[in-house]
C-alpha positions as CSV (number, residue, x, y, z in Angstrom):
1,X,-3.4,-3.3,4.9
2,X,-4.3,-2.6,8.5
3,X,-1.5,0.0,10.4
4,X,-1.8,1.0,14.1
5,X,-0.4,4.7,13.6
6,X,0.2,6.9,16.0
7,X,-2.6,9.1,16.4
8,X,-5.1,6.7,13.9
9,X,-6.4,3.5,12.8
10,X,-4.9,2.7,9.4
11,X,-6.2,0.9,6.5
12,X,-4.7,1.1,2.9
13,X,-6.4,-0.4,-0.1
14,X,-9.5,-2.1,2.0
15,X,-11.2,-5.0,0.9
16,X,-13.7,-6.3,2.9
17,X,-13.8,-10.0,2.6
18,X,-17.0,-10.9,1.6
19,X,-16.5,-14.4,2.6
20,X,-16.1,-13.8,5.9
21,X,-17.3,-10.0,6.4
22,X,-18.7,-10.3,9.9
23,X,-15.8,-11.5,11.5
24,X,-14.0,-8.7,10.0
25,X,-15.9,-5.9,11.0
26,X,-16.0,-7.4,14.6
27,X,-12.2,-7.6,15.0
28,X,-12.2,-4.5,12.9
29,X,-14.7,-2.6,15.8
30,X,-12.6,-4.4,18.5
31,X,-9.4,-2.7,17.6
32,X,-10.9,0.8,16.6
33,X,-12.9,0.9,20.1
34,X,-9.7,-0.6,21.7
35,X,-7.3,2.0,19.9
36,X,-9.9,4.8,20.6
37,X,-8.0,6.3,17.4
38,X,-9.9,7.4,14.5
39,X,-10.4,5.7,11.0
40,X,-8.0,6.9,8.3
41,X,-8.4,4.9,4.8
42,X,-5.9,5.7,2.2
43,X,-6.3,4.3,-1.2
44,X,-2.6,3.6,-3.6
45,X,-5.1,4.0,-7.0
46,X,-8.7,5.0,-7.3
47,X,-9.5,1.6,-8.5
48,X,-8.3,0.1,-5.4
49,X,-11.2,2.5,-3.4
50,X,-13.1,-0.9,-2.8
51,X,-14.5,-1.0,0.4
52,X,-13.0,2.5,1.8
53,X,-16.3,4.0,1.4
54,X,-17.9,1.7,3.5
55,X,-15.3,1.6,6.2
56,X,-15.3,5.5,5.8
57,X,-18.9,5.6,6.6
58,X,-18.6,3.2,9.5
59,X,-16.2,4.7,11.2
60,X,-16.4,8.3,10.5
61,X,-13.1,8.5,9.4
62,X,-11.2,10.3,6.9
63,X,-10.7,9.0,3.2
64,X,-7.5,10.6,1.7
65,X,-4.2,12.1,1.9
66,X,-2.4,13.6,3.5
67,X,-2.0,10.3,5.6
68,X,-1.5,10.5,9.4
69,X,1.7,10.7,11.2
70,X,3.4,7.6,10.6
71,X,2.7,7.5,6.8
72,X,4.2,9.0,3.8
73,X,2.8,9.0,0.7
74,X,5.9,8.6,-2.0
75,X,5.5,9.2,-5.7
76,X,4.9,5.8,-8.0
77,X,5.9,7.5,-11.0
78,X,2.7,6.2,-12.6
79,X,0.0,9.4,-12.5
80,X,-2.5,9.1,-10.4
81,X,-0.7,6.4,-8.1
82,X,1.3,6.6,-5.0
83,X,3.0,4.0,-2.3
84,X,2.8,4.3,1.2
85,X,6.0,4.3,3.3
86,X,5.9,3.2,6.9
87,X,9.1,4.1,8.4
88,X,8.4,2.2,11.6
89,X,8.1,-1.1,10.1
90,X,10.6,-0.3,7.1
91,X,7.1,-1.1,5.4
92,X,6.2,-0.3,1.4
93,X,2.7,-0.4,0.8
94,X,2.2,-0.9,-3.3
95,X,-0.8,-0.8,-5.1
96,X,-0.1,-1.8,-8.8
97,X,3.1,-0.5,-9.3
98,X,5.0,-3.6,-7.9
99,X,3.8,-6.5,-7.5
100,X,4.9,-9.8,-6.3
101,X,6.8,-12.5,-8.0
102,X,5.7,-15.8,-9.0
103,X,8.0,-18.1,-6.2
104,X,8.8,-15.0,-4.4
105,X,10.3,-11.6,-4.8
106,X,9.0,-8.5,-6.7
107,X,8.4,-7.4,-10.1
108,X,6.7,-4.2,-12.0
109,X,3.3,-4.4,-13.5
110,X,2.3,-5.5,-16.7
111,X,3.6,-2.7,-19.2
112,X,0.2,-2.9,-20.4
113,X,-1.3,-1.0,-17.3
114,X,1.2,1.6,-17.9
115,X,0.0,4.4,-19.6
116,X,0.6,4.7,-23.9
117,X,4.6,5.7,-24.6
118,X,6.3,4.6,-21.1
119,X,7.2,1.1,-20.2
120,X,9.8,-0.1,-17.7
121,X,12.6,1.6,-18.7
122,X,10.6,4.7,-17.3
123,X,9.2,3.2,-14.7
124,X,12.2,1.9,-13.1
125,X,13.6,5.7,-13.6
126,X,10.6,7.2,-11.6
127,X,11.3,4.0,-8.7
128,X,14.6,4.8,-8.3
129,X,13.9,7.4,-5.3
130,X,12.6,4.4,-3.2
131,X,16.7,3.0,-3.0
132,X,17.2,5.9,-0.2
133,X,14.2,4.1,2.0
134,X,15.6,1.5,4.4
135,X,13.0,-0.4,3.0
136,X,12.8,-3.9,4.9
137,X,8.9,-4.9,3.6
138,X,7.0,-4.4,0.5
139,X,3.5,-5.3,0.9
140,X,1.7,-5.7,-2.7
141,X,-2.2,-5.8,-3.7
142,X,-0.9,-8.5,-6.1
143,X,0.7,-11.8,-5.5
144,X,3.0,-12.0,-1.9
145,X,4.3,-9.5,0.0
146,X,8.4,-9.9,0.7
147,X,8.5,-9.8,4.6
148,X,11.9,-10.0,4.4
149,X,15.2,-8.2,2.3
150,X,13.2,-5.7,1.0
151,X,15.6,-3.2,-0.3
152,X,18.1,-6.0,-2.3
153,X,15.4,-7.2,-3.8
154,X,14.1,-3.0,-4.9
155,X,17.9,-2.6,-5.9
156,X,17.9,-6.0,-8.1
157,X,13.8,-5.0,-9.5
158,X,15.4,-1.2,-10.5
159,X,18.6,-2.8,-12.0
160,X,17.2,-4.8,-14.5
């Protein structure tokens, strides 16, 4: 996910397409010289670091929280996890958490990449803060992101 923040260039989970990695880093070193704002990479789950190295080292930027102005970091009530709210896009960025639906819409990960002992019922107790966010977007690593009506569908994913 690629933010313009206020004071930095923004990318959350990075993958570097391989398939077409040279047109990425142009348009990538178009907008960083064009922005003239550094390189902050923030990462929802370790295992989503992919290519964050690499675009750390290219751009000298920072790798990390906290995140920049524009960007809060909000608890995903799995440890070592967290979502990125971007309040001036009503944007959600998950990592694993929640994920998209098959035809559309949300759903929570697999309860088998939820830690031994919790399931859903826990998890949808730990996503409950997220219902105070005028949440509009929820951009997912998995399946599609829900451009649209993103706090009914939160409200109807927490409810069930």
């Amino acid at each position: 996910m690629y933010y313009e923040a206020p004071d930095a260039v923004v990318l959350i989970d990075p993958l570097v397409p391989p398939e077409d990695d040279e047109r990425f880093r142009t348009a990538l070193d178009r907008d960083v010289e064009r922005l003239g704002r550094p390189v902050h990479v923030l990462v929802t789950v370790f295992w989503h670091a992919r290519s964050a190295g690499e675009l750390v080292g290219r751009y000298g930027g920072l790798l990390g929280e906290p995140p920049p102005e524009g960007v809060d970091a909000v608890p995903s009530g799995r440890a070592g996890e967290v979502l990125f709210w971007i309040p001036e896009h009503g944007a959600l960025v998950a990592g694993d958490v929640i994920v998209g639906a098959e035809g559309g819409g949300l759903r929570l990960c697999p309860e088998s990449w939820l830690p031994a002992g919790s399931g859903h019922a826990e998890l949808r107790t730990a996503l409950r803060p997220l219902l105070a966010l005028p949440v509009e977007r929820v951009l997912v690593s998995h399946g599609e992101p829900l451009l649209e009506g993103g706090h009914a569908a939160l409200e109807q994913l927490l409810a069930t």
